[in-house]
C-alpha positions as CSV (number, residue, x, y, z in Angstrom):
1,X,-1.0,-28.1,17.3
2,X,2.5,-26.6,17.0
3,X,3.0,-23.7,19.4
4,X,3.0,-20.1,17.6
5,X,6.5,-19.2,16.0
6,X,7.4,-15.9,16.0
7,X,9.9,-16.0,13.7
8,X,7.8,-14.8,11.2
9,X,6.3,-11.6,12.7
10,X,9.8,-10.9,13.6
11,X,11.2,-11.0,10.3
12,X,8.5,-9.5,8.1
13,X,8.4,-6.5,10.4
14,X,11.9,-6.0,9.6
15,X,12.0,-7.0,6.1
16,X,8.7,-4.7,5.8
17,X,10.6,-1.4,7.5
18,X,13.7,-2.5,5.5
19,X,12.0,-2.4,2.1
20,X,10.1,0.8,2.5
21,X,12.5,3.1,3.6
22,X,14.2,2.1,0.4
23,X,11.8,2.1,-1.8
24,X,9.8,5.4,-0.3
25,X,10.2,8.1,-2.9
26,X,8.3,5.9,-5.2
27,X,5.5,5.3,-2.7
28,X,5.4,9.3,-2.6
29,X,5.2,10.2,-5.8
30,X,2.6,7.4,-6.1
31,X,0.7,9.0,-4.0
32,X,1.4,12.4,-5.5
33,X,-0.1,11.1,-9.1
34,X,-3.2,9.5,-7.6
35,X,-4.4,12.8,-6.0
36,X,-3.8,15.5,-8.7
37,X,-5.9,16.2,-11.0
38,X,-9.7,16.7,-8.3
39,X,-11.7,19.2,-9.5
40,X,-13.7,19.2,-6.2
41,X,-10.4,20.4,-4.2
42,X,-8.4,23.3,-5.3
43,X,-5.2,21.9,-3.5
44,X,-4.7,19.0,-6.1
45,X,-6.9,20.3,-9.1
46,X,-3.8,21.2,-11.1
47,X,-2.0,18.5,-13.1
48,X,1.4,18.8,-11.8
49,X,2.9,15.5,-13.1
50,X,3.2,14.2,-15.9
51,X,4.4,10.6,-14.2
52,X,6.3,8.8,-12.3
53,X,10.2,9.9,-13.1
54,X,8.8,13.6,-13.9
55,X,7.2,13.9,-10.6
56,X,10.5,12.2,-8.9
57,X,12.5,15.1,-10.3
58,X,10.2,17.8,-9.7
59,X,9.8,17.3,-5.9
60,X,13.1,17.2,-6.0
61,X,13.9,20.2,-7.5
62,X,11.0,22.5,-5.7
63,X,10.9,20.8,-2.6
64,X,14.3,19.5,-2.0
65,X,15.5,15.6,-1.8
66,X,13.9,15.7,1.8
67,X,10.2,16.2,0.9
68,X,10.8,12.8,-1.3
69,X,11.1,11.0,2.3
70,X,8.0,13.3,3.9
71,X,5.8,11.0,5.9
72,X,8.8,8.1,6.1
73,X,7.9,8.1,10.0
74,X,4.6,6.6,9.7
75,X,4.6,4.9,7.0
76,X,7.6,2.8,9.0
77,X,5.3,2.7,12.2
78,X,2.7,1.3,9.7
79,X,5.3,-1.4,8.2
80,X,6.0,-2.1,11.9
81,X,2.3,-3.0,12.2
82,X,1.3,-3.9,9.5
83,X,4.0,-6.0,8.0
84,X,4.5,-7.5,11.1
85,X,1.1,-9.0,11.7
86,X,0.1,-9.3,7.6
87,X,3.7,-12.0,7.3
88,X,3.4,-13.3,10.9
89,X,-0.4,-14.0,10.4
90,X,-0.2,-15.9,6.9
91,X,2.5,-18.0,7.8
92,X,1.0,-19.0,11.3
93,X,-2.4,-19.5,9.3
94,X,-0.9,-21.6,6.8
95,X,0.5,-23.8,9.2
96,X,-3.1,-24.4,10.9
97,X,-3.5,-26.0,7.7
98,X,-0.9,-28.0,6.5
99,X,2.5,-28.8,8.2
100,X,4.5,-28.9,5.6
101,X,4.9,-26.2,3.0
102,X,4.7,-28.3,0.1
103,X,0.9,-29.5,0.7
104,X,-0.7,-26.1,0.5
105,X,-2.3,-25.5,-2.0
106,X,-3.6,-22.4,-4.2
107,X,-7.0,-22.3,-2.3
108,X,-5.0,-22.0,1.5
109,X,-2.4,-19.9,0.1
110,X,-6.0,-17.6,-1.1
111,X,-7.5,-18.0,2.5
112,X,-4.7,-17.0,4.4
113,X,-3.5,-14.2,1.8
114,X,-6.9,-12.6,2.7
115,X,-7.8,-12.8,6.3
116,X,-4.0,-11.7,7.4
117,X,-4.2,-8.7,5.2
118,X,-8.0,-7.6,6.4
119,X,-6.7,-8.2,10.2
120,X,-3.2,-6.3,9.5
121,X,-4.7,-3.5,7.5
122,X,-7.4,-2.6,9.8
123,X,-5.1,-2.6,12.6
124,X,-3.4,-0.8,10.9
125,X,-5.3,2.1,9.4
126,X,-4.2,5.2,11.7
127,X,-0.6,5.1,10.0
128,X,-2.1,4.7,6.7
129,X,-4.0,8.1,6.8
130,X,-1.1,9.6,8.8
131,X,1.3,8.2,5.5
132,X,-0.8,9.7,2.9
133,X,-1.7,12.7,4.2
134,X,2.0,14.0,5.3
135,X,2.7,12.8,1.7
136,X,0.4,15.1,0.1
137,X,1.5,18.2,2.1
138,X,4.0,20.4,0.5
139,X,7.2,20.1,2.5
140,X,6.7,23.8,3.6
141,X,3.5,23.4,5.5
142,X,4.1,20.0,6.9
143,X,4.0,19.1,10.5
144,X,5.8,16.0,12.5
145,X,4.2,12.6,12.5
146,X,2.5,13.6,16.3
147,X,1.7,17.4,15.1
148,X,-0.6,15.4,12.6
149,X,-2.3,13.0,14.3
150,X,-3.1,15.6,16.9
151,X,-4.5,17.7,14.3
152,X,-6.6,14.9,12.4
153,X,-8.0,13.7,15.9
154,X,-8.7,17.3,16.8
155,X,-10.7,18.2,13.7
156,X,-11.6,14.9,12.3
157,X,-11.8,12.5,15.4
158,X,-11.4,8.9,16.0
159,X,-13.0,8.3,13.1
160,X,-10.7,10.5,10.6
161,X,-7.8,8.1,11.9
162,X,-9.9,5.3,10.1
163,X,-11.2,7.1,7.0
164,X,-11.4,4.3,4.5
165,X,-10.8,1.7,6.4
166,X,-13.3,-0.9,4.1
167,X,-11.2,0.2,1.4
168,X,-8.2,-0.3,3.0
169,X,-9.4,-3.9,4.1
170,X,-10.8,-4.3,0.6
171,X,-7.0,-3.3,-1.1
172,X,-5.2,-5.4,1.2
173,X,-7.3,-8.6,0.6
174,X,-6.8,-8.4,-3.0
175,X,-3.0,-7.8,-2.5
176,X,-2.2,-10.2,0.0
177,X,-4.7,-12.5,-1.8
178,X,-3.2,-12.2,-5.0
179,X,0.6,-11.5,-4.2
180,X,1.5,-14.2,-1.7
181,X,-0.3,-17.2,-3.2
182,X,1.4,-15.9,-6.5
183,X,5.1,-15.4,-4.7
184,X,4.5,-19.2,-3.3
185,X,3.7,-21.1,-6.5
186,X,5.8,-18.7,-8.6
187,X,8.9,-19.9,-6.1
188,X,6.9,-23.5,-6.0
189,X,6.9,-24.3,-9.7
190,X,10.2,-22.7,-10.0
191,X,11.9,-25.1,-7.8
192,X,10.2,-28.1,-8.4
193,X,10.7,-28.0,-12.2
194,X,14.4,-27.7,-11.9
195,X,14.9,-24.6,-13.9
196,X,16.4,-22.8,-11.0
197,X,17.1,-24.1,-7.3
198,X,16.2,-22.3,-3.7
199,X,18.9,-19.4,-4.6
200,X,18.3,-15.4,-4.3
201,X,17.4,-15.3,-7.8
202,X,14.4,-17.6,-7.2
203,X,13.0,-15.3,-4.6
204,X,13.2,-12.3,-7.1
205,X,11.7,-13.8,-9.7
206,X,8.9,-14.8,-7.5
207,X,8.7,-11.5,-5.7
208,X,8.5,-9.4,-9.1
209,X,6.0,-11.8,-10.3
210,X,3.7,-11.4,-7.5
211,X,4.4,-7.8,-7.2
212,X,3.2,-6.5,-10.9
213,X,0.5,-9.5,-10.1
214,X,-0.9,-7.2,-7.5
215,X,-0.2,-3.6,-8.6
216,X,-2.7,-5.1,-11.8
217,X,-4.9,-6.0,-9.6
218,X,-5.1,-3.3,-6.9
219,X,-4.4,0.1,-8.6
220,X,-8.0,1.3,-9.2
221,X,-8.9,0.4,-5.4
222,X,-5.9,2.1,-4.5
223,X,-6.7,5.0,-6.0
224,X,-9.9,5.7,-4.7
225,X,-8.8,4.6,-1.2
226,X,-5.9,7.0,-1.2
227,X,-8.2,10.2,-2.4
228,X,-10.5,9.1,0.7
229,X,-8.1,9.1,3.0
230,X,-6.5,12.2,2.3
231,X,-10.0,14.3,1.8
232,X,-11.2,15.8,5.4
233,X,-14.4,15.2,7.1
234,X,-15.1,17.4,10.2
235,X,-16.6,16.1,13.0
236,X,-20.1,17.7,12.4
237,X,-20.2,15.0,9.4
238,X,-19.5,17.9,7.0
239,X,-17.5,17.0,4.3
240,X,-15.8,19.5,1.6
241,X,-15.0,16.4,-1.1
242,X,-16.5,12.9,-1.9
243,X,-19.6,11.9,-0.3
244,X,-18.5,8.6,-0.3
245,X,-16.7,5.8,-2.3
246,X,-19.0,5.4,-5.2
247,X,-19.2,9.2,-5.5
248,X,-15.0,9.0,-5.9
249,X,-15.0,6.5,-8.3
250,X,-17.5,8.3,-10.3
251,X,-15.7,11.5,-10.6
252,X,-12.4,9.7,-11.7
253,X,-14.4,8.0,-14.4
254,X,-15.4,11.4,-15.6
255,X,-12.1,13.1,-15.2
256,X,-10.8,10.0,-17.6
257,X,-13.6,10.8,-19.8
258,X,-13.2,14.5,-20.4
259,X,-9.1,14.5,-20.3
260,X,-7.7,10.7,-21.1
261,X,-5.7,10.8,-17.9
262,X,-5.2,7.4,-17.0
263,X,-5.1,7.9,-13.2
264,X,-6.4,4.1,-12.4
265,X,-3.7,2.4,-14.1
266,X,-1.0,5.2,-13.8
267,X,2.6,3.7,-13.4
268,X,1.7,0.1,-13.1
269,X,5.1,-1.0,-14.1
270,X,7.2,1.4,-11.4
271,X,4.4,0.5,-8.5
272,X,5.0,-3.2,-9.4
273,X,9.1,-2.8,-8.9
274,X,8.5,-1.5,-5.8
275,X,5.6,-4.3,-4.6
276,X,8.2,-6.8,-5.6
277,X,11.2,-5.4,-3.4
278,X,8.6,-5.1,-0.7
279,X,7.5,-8.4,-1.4
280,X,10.9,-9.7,-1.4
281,X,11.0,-10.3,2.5
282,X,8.2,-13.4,1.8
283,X,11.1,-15.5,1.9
């Protein structure tokens, strides 16, 4: 066996920190359009947002260009973590495996997908909830990154820092288990068939392929994982929202019902342009 390369932790950290500080403001209002709309939290009950590009310009213009970027610090620490370890760990798994890149097949490519992005997530989790909780804050009441993990450790305790941690684990394998195998025999196929060679436009391709490939496949998880995580639970077990995941999904299925909001596949196409810049450092 090979000694570990590092190479690939390396880069995908970077990459990973790279591509969402570009792509953040997307990620925000994201996150902005999954959580309005909760009759069970007077916070985010109103309907702000009509979508994507209406909620882009409206934070804009009520909470300034900075609150687009509110909650950029952990979600880097997270991309520093998690991107690191979910890249690092798929490519080191892979080559457990196979040594060369053109014997894996779909079913490795599956295997791996999954177990790094369980292993990375979970590690993971703290930023997560740290991410989407400074992005749902108003920029006029938030704190810093370290005012808010104070705060959420104080009232919430270890275990508010990994609130909806299965689900996290549960989004992550799909995405990693849909999105990489996809980016590798998108990029695969491409090559070997001759219609393009190992150029910059070949890892595109392949990266926007995989990324609407797992925006499809990860949006209604994501959903219910993100109103989780940003719901309080106090540490007497007391807890003002959802009793629990099923209890989520079932309220969003009767908002959908009674106003035709489609808050499970909101935005697919602008979630998958970002997914595929992000998933553009697989290269």
């Amino acid at each position: 066996m090979s000694a570990l390369n590092w190479k690939p932790f390396v880069y995908g950290g970077l990459a990973s920190i790279t591509a969402e500080c570009g792509t953040f403001p997307i990620d925000l209002t994201k996150t902005r359009l999954q959580i309005q709309g909760q009759t069970n939290d007077a916070n985010f009950k109103e309907i702000r947002y009509r979508g994507m590009l209406h909620a882009l310009v409206r934070i804009g213009r009520e909470e300034g260009l900075k609150a687009l970027y509110s909650g950029i610090a952990p979600a880097m620490l997270r991309q520093a973590s998690y991107g690191t370890i979910k890249i690092g760990t798929y490519q080191s798994l892979k080559r457990l495996f196979v040594e060369r890149p053109e014997d894996e097949t779909l079913l490795i490519n599956v295997v791996c997908g999954i177990l790094s992005g369980v292993i990375s997530s979970t590690i993971a989790n703290p930023t997560d909830v740290l991410k989407i909780r400074m992005q749902a804050q108003s920029s006029t009441i938030q704190g810093g990154m370290i005012g808010n993990f104070i705060n959420i450790y104080q009232q919430e305790g270890t275990r508010g820092l990994w609130k909806g941690v299965s689900l996290t684990a549960q989004r992550a394998a799909i995405v990693v288990g849909v999105e990489l195998p996809v980016y590798d025999l998108t990029k695969k196929h491409l090559i070997l068939s001759g219609l393009m060679g190992d150029t910059v436009y070949t890892h595109f391709l392949s990266s926007f392929t995989c990324g609407l490939a797992g925006a499809l496949a990860s949006n209604p998880v994501d959903v219910v994982r993100t109103r989780m995580m940003n719901q309080r639970v106090l540490r007497d077990g007391s807890c003002p929202g959802y009793t629990g995941t099923l209890d989520c999904l079932l309220q969003i299925s009767f908002l959908l019902s009674q106003t035709g909001m489609n808050i499970l596949r909101s935005d697919i196409s602008l979630k998958a342009t970002r997914r595929s810049f992000c998933s553009s450092q697989l290269k």
